[in-house]
N, CA, C and O atoms as a GROMACS GRO file, in nm:
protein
  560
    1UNK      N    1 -12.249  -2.136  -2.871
    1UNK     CA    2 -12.148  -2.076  -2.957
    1UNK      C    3 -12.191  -2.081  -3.103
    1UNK      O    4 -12.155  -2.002  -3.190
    2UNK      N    5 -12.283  -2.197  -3.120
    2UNK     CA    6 -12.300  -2.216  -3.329
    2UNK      C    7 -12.451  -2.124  -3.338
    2UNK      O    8 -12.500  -2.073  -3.439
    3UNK      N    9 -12.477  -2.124  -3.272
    3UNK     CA   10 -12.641  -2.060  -3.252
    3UNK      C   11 -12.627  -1.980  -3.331
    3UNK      O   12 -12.543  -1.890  -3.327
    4UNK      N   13 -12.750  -2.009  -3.462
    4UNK     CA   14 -12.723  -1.944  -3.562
    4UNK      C   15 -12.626  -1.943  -3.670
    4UNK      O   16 -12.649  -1.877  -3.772
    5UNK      N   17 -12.517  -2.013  -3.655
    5UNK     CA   18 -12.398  -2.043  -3.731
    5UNK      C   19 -12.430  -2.045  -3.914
    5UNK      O   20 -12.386  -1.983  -4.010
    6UNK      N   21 -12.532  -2.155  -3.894
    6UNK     CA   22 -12.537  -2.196  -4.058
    6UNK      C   23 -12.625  -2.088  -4.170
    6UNK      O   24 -12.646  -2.098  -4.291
    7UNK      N   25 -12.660  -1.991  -4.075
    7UNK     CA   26 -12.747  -1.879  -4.149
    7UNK      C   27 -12.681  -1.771  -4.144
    7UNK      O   28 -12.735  -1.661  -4.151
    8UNK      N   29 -12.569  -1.787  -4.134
    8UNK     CA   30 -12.489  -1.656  -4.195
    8UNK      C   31 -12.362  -1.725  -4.302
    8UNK      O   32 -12.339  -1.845  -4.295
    9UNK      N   33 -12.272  -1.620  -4.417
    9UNK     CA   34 -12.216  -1.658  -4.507
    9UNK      C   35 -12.095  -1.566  -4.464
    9UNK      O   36 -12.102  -1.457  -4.408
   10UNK      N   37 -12.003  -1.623  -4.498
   10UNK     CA   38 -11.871  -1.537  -4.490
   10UNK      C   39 -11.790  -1.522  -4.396
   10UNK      O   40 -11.855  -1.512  -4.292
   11UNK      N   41 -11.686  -1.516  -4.377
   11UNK     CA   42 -11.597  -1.523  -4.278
   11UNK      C   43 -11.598  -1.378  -4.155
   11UNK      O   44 -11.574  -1.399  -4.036
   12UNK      N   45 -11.624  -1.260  -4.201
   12UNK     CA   46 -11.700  -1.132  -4.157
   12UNK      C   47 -11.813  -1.138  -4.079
   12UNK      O   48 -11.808  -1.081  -3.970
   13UNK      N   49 -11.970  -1.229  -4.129
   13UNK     CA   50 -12.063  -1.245  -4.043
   13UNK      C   51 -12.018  -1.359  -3.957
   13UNK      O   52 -12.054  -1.359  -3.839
   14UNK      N   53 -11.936  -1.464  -4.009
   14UNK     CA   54 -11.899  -1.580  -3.873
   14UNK      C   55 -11.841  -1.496  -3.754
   14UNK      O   56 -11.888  -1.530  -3.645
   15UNK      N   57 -11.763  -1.410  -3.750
   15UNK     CA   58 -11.677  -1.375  -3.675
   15UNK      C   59 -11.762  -1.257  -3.582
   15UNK      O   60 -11.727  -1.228  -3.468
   16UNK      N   61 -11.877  -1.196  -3.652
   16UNK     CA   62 -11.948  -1.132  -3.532
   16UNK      C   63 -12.074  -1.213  -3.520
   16UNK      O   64 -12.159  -1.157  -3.451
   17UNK      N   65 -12.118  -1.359  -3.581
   17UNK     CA   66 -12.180  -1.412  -3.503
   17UNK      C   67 -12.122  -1.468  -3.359
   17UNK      O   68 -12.183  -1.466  -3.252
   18UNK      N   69 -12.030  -1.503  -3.374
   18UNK     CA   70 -11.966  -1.567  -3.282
   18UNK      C   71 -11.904  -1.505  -3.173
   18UNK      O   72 -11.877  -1.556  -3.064
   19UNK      N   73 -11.880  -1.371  -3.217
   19UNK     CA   74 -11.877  -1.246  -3.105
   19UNK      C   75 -11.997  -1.209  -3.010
   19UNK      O   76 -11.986  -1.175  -2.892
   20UNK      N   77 -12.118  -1.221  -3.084
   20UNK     CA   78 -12.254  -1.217  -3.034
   20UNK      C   79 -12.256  -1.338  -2.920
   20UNK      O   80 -12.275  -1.307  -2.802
   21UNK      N   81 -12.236  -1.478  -2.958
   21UNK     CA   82 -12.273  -1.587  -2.917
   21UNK      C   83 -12.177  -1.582  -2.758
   21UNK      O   84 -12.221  -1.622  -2.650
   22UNK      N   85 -12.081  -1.540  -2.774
   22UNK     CA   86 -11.942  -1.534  -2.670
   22UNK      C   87 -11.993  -1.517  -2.574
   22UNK      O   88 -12.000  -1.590  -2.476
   23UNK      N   89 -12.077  -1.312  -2.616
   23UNK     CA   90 -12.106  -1.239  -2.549
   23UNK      C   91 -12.255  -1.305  -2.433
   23UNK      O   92 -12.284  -1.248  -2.328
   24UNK      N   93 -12.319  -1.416  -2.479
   24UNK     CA   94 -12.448  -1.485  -2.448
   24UNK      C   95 -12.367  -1.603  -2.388
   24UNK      O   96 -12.443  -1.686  -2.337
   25UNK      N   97 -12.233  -1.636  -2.379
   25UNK     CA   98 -12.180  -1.730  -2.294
   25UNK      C   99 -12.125  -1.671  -2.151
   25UNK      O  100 -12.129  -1.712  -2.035
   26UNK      N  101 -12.067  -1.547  -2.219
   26UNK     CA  102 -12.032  -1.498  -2.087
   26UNK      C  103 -12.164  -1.424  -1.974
   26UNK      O  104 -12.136  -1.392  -1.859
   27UNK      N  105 -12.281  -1.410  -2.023
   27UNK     CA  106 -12.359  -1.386  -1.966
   27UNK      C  107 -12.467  -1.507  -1.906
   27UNK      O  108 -12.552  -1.467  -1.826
   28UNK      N  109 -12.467  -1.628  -1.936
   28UNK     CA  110 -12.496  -1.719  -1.924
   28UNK      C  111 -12.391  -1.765  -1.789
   28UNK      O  112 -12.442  -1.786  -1.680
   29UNK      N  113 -12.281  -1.775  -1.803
   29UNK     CA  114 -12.214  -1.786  -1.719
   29UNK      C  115 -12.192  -1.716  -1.615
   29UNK      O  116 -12.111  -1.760  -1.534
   30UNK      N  117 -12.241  -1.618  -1.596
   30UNK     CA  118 -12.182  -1.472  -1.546
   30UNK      C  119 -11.992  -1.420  -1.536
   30UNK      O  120 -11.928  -1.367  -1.445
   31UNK      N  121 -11.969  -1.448  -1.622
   31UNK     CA  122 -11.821  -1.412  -1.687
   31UNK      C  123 -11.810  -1.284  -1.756
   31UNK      O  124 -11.909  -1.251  -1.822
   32UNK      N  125 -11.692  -1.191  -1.753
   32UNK     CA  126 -11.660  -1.139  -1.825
   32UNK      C  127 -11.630  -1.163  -1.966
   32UNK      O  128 -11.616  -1.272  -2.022
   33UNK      N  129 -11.622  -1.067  -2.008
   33UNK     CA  130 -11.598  -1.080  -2.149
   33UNK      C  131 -11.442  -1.159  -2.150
   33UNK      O  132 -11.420  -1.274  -2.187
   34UNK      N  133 -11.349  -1.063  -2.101
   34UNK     CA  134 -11.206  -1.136  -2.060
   34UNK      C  135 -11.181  -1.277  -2.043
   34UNK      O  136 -11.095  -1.353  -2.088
   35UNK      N  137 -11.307  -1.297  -1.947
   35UNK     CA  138 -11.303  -1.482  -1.898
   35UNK      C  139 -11.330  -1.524  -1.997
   35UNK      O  140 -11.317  -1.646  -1.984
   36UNK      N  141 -11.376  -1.490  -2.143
   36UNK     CA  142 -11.338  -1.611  -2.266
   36UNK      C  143 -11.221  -1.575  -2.391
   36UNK      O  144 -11.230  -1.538  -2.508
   37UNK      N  145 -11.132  -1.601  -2.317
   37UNK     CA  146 -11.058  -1.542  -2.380
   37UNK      C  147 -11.006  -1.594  -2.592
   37UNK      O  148 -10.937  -1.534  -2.675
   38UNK      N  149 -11.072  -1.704  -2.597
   38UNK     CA  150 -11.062  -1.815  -2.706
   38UNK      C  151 -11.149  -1.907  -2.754
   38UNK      O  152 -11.157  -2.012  -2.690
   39UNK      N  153 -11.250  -1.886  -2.897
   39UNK     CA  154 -11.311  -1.983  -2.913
   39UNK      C  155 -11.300  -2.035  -3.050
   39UNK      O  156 -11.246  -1.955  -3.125
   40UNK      N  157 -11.336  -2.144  -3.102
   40UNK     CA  158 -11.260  -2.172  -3.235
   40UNK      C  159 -11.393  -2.248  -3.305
   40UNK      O  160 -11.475  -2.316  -3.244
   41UNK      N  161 -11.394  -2.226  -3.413
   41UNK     CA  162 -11.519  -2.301  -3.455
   41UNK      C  163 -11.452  -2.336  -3.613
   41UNK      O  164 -11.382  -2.258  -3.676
   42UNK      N  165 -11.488  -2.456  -3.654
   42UNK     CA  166 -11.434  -2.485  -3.796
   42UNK      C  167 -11.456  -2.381  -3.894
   42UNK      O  168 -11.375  -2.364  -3.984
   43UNK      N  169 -11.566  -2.306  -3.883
   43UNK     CA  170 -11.554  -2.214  -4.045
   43UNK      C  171 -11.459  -2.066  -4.026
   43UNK      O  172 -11.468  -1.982  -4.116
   44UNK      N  173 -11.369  -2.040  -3.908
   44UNK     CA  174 -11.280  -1.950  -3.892
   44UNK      C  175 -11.090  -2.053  -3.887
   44UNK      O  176 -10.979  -1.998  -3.891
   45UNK      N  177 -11.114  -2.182  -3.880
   45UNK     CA  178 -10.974  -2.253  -3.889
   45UNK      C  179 -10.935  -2.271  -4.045
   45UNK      O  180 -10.997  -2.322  -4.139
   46UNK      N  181 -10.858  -2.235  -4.040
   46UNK     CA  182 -10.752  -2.201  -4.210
   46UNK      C  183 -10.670  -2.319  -4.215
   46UNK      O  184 -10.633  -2.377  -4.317
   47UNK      N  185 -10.637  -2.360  -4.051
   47UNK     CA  186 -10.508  -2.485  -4.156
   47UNK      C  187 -10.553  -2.636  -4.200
   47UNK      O  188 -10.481  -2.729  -4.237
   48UNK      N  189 -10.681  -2.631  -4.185
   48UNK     CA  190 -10.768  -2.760  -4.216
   48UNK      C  191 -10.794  -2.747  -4.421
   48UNK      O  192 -10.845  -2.834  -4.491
   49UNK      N  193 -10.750  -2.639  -4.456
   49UNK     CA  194 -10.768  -2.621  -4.598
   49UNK      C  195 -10.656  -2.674  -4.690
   49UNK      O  196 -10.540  -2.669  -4.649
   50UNK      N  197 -10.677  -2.710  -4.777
   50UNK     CA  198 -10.532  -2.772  -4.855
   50UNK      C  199 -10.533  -2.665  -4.995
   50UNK      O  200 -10.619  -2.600  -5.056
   51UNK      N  201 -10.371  -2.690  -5.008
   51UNK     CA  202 -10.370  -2.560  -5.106
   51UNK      C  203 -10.449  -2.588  -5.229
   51UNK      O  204 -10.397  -2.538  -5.329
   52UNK      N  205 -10.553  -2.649  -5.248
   52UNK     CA  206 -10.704  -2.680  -5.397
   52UNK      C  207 -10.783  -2.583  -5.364
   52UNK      O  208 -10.852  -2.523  -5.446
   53UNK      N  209 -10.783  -2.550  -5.204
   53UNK     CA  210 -10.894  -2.470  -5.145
   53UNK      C  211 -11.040  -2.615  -5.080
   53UNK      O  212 -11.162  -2.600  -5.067
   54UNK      N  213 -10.954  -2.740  -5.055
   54UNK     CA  214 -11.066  -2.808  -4.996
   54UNK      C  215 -11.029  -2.818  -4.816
   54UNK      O  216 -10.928  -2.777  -4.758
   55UNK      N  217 -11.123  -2.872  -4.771
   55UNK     CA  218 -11.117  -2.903  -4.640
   55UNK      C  219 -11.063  -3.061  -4.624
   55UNK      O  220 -11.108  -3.159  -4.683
   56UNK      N  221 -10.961  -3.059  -4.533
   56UNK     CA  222 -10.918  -3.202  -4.502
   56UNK      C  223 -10.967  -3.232  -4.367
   56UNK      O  224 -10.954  -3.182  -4.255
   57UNK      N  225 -11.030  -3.336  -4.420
   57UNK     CA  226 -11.071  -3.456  -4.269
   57UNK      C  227 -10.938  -3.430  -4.207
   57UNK      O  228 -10.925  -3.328  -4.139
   58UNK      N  229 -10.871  -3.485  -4.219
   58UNK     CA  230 -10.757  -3.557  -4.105
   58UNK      C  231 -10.703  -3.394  -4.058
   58UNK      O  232 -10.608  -3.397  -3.980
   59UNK      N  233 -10.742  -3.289  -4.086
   59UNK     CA  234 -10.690  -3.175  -4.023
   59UNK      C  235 -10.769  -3.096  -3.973
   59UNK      O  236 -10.743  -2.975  -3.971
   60UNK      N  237 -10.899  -3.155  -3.916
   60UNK     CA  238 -11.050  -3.078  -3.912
   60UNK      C  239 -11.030  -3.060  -3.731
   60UNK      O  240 -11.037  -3.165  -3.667
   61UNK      N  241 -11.012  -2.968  -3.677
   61UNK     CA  242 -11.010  -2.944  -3.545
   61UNK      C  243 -11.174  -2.914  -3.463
   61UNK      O  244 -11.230  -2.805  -3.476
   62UNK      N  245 -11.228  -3.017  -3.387
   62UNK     CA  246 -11.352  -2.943  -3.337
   62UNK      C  247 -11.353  -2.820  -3.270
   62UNK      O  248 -11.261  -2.753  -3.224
   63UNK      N  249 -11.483  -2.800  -3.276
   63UNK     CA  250 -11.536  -2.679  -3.207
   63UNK      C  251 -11.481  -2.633  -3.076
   63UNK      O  252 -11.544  -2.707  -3.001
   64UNK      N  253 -11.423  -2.577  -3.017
   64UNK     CA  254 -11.399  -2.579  -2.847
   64UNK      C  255 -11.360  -2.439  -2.819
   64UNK      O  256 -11.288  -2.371  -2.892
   65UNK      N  257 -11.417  -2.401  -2.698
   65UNK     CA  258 -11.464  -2.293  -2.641
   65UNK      C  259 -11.338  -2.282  -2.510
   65UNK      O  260 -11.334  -2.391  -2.452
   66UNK      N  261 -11.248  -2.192  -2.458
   66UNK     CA  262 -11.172  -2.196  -2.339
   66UNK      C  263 -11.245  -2.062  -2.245
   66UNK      O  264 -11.270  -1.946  -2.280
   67UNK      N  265 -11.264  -2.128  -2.120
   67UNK     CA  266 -11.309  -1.986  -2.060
   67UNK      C  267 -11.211  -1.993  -1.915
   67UNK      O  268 -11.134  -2.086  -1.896
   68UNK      N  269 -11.222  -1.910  -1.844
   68UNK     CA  270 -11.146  -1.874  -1.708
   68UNK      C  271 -11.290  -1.858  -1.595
   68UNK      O  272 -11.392  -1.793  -1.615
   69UNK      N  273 -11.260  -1.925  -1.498
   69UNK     CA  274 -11.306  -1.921  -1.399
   69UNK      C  275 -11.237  -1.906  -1.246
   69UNK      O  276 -11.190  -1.986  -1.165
   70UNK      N  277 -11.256  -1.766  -1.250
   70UNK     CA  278 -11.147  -1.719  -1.142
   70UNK      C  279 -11.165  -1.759  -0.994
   70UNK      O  280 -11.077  -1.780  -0.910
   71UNK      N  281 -11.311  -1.762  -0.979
   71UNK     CA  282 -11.364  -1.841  -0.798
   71UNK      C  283 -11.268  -1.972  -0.804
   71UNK      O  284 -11.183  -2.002  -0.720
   72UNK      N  285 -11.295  -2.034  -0.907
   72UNK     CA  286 -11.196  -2.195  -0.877
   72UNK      C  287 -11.040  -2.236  -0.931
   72UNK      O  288 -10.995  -2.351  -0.934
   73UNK      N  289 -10.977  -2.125  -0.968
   73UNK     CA  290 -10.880  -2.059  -1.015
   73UNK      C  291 -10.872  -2.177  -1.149
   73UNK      O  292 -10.776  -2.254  -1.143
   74UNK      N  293 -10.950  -2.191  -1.244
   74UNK     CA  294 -10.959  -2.294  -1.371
   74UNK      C  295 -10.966  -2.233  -1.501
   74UNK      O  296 -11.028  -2.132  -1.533
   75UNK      N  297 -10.912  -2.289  -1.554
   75UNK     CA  298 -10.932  -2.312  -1.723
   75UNK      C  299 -10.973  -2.394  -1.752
   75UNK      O  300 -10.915  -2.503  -1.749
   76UNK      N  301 -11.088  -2.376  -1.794
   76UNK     CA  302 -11.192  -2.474  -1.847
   76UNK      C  303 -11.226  -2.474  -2.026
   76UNK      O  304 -11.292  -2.390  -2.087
   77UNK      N  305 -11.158  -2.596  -2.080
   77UNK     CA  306 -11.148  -2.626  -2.188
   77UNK      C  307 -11.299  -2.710  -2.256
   77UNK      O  308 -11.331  -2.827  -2.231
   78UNK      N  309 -11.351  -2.645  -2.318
   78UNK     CA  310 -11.479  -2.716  -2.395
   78UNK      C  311 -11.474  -2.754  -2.494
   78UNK      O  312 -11.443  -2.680  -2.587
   79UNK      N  313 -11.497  -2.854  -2.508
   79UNK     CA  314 -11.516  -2.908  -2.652
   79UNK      C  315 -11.652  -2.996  -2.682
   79UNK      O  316 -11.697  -3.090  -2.616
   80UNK      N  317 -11.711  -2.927  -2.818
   80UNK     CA  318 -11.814  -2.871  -2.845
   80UNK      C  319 -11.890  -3.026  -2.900
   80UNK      O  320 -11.802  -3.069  -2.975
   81UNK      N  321 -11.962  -3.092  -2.901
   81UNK     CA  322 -12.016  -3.170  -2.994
   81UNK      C  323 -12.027  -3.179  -3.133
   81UNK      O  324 -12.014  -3.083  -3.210
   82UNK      N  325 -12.058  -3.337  -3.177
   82UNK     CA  326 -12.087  -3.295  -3.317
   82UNK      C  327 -12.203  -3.237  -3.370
   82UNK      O  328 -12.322  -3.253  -3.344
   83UNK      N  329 -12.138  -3.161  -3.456
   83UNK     CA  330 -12.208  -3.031  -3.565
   83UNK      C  331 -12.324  -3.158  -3.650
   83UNK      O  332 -12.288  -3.268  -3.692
   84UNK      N  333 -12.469  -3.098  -3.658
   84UNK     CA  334 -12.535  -3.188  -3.733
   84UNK      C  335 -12.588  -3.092  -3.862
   84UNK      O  336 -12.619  -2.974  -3.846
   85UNK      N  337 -12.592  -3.147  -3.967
   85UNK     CA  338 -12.625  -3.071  -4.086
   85UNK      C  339 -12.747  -3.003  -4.093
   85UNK      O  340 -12.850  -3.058  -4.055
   86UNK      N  341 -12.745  -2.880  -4.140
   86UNK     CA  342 -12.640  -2.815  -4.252
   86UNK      C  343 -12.533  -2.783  -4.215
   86UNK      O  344 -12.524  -2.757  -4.095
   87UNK      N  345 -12.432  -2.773  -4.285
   87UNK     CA  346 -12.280  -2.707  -4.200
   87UNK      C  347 -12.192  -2.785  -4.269
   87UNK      O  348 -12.223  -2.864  -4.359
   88UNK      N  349 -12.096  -2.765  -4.233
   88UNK     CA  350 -11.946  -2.853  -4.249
   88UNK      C  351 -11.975  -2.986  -4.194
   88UNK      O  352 -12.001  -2.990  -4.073
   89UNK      N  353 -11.976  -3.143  -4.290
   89UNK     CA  354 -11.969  -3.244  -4.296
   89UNK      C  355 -11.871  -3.292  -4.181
   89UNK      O  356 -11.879  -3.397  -4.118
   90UNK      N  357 -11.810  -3.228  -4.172
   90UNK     CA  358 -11.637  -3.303  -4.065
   90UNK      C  359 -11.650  -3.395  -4.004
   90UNK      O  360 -11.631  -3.515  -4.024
   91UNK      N  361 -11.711  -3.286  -3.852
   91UNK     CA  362 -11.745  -3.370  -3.741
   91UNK      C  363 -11.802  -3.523  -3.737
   91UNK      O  364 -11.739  -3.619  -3.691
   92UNK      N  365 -11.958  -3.528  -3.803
   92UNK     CA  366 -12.018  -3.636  -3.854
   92UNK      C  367 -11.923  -3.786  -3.925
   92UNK      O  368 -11.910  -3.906  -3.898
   93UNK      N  369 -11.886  -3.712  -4.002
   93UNK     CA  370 -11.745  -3.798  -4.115
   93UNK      C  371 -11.634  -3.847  -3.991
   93UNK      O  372 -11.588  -3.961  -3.991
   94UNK      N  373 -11.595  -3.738  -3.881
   94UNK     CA  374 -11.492  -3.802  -3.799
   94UNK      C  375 -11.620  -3.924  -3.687
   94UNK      O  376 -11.585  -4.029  -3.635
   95UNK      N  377 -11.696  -3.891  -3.683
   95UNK     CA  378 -11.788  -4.019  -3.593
   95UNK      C  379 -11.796  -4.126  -3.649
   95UNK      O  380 -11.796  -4.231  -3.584
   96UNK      N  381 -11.808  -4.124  -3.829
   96UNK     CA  382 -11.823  -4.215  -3.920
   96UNK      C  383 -11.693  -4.325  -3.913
   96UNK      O  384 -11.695  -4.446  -3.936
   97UNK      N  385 -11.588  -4.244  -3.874
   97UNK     CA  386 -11.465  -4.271  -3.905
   97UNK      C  387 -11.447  -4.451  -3.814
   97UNK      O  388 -11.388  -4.436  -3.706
   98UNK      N  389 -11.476  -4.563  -3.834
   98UNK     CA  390 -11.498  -4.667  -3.760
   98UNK      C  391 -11.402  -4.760  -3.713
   98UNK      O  392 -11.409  -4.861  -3.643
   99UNK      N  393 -11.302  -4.693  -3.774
   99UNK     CA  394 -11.199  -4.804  -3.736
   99UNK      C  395 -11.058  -4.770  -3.654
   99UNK      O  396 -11.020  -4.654  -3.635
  100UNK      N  397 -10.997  -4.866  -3.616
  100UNK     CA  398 -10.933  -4.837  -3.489
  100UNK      C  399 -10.784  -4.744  -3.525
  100UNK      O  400 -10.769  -4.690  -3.634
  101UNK      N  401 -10.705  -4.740  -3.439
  101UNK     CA  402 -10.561  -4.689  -3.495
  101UNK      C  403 -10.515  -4.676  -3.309
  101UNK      O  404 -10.564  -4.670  -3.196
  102UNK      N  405 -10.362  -4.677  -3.400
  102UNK     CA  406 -10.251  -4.689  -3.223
  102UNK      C  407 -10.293  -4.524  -3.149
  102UNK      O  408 -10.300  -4.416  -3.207
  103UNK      N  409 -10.308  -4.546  -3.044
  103UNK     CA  410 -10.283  -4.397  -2.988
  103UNK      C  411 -10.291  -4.456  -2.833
  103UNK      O  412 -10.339  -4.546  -2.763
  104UNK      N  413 -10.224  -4.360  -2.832
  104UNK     CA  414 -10.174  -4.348  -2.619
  104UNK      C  415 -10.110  -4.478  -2.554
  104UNK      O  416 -10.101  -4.468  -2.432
  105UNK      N  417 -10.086  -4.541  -2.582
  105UNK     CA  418 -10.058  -4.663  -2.540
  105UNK      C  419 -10.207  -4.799  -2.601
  105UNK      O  420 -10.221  -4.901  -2.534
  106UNK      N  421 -10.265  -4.785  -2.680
  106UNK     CA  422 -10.378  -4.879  -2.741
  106UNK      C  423 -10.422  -4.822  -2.852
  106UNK      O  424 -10.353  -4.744  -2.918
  107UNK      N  425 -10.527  -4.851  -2.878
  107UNK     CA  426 -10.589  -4.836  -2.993
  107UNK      C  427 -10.697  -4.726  -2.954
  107UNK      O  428 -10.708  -4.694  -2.836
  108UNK      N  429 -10.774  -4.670  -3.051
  108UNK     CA  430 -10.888  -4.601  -3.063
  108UNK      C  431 -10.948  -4.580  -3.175
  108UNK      O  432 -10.907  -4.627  -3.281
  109UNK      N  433 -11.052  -4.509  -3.163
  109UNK     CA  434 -11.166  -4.486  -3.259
  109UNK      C  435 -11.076  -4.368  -3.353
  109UNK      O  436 -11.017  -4.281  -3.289
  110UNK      N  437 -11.067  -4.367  -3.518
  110UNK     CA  438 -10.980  -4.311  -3.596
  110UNK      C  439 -11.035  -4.135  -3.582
  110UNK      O  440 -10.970  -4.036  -3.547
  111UNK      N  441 -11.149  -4.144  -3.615
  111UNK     CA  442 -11.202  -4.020  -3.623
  111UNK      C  443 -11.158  -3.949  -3.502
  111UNK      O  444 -11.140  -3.830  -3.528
  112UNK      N  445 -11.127  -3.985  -3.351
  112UNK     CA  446 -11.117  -3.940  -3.203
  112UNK      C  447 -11.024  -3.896  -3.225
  112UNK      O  448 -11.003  -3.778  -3.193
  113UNK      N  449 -10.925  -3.974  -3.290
  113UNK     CA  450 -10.794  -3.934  -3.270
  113UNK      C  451 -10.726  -3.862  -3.346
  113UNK      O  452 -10.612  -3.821  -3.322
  114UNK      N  453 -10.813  -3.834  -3.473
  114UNK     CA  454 -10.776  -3.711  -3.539
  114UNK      C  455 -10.823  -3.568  -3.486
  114UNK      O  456 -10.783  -3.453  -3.507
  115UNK      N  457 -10.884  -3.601  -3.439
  115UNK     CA  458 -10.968  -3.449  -3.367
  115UNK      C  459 -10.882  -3.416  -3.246
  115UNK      O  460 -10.840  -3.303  -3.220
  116UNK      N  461 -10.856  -3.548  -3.161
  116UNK     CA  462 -10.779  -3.531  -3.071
  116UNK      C  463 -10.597  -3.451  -3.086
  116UNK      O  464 -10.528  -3.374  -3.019
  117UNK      N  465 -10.587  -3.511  -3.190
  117UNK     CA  466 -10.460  -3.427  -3.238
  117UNK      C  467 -10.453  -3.321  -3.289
  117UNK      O  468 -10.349  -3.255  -3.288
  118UNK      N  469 -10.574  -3.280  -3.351
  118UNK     CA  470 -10.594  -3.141  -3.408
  118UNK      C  471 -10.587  -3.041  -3.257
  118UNK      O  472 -10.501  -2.956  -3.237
  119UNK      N  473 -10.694  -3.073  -3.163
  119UNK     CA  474 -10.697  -3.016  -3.039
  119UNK      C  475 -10.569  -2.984  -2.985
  119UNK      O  476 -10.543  -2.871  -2.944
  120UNK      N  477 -10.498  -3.070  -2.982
  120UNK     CA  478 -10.373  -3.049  -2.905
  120UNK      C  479 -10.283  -2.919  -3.000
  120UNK      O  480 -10.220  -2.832  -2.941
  121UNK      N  481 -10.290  -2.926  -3.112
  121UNK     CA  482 -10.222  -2.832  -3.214
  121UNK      C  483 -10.262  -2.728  -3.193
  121UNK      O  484 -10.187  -2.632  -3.177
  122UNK      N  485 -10.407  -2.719  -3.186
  122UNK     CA  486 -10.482  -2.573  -3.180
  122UNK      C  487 -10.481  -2.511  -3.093
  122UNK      O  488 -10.428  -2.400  -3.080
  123UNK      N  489 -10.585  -2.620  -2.960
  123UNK     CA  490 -10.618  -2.547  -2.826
  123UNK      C  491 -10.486  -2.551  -2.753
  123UNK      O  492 -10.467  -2.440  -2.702
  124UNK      N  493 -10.344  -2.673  -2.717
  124UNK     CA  494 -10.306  -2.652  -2.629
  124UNK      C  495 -10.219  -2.524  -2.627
  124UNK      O  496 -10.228  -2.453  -2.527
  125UNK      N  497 -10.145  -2.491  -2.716
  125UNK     CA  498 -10.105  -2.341  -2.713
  125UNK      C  499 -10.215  -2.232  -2.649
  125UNK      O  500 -10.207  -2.185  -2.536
  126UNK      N  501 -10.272  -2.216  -2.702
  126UNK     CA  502 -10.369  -2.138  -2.641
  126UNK      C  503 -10.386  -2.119  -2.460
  126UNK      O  504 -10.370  -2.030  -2.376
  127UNK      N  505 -10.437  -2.295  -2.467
  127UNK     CA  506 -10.459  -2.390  -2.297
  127UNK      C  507 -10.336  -2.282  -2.227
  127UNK      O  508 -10.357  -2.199  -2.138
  128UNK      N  509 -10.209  -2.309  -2.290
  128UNK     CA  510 -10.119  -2.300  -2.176
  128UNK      C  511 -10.095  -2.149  -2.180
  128UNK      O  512 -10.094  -2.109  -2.064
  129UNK      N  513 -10.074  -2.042  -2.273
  129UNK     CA  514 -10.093  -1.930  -2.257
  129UNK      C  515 -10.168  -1.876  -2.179
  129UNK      O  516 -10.130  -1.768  -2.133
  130UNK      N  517 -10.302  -1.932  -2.136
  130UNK     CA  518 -10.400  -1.884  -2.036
  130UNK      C  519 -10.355  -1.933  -1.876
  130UNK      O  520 -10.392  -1.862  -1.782
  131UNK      N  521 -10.271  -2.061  -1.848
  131UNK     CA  522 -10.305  -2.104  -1.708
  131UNK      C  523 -10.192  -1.986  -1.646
  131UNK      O  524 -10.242  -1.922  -1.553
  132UNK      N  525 -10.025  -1.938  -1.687
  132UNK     CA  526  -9.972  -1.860  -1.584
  132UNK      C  527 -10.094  -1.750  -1.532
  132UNK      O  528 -10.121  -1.726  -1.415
  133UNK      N  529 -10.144  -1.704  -1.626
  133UNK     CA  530 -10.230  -1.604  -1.572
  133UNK      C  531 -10.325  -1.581  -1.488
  133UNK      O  532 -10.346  -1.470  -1.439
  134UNK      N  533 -10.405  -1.704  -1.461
  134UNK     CA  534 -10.478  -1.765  -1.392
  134UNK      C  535 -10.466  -1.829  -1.264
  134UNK      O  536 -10.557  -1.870  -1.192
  135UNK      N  537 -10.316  -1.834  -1.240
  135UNK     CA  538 -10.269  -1.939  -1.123
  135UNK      C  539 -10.348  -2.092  -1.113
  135UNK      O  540 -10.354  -2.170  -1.018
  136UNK      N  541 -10.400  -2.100  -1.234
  136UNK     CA  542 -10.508  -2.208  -1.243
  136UNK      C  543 -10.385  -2.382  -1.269
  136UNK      O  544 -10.289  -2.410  -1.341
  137UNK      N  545 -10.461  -2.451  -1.169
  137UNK     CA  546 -10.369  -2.628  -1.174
  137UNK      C  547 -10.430  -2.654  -1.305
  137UNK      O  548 -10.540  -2.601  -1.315
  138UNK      N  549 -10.390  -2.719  -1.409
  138UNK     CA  550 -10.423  -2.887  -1.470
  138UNK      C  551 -10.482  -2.963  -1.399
  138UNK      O  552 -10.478  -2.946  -1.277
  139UNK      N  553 -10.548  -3.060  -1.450
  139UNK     CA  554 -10.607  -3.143  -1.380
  139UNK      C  555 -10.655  -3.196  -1.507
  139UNK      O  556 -10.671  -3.142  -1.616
  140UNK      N  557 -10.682  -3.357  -1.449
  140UNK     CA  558 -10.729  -3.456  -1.612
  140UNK      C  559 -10.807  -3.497  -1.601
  140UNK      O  560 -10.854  -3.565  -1.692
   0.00000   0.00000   0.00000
């Protein structure tokens, strides 16, 4: 999906790099174009910006890719690794992030769990818009 990412400028070339890249997932996969119906990459997410015009850590959503796989009736949710420089610092900074905080019933790694909450904001709307259509289960 980033292939190529950091050598283009602007929100215009991100958006048909990443149209390109889709198009090399769904063929990789042998998927339709349809079967990806959603992919999100930090330099197209707007609500991670604060009104200065900077990027906020604690609102930095990773990379993640949703595709449909109709043989196993699934929605398959990806989420992408960390981004290594050049690029947007985030990811790296949320790995950096070392110290613990409450989540789920314990503690965790701070950086996880900001990403983790961003995910849920971003992708699960998305997530669940796709499964009626799919007849596709959940599963954890």
């Amino acid at each position: 999906l980033r292939e190529g990412i950091n050598e283009v400028t602007g929100r215009e070339q991100v958006e048909e790099l990443i149209k390109l890249n889709r198009g090399k997932i769904c063929q990789s996969l042998g998927l339709c174009d349809n079967d990806v119906p959603y992919v999100s990459v930090s330099e197209l997410v707007e609500d991670d910006i604060s009104p200065d015009g900077d990027r906020r850590l604690e609102d930095h959503c990773p990379d993640f890719v949703i595709s449909i796989h109709h043989c196993h009736k699934a929605v398959v949710f990806t989420v992408l690794g960390t981004r290594i420089f050049p690029g947007p610092p985030h990811d790296i900074i949320m790995d950096l992030a070392a110290k613990t905080e409450p989540f789920h019933h314990g503690l965790a790694h701070s950086g996880m769990v900001a990403g983790t909450r961003n995910l849920i904001k971003h992708a699960l709307p998305k997530l669940s818009a796709e499964l009626p259509s799919t007849q596709a289960t959940p599963c954890s």
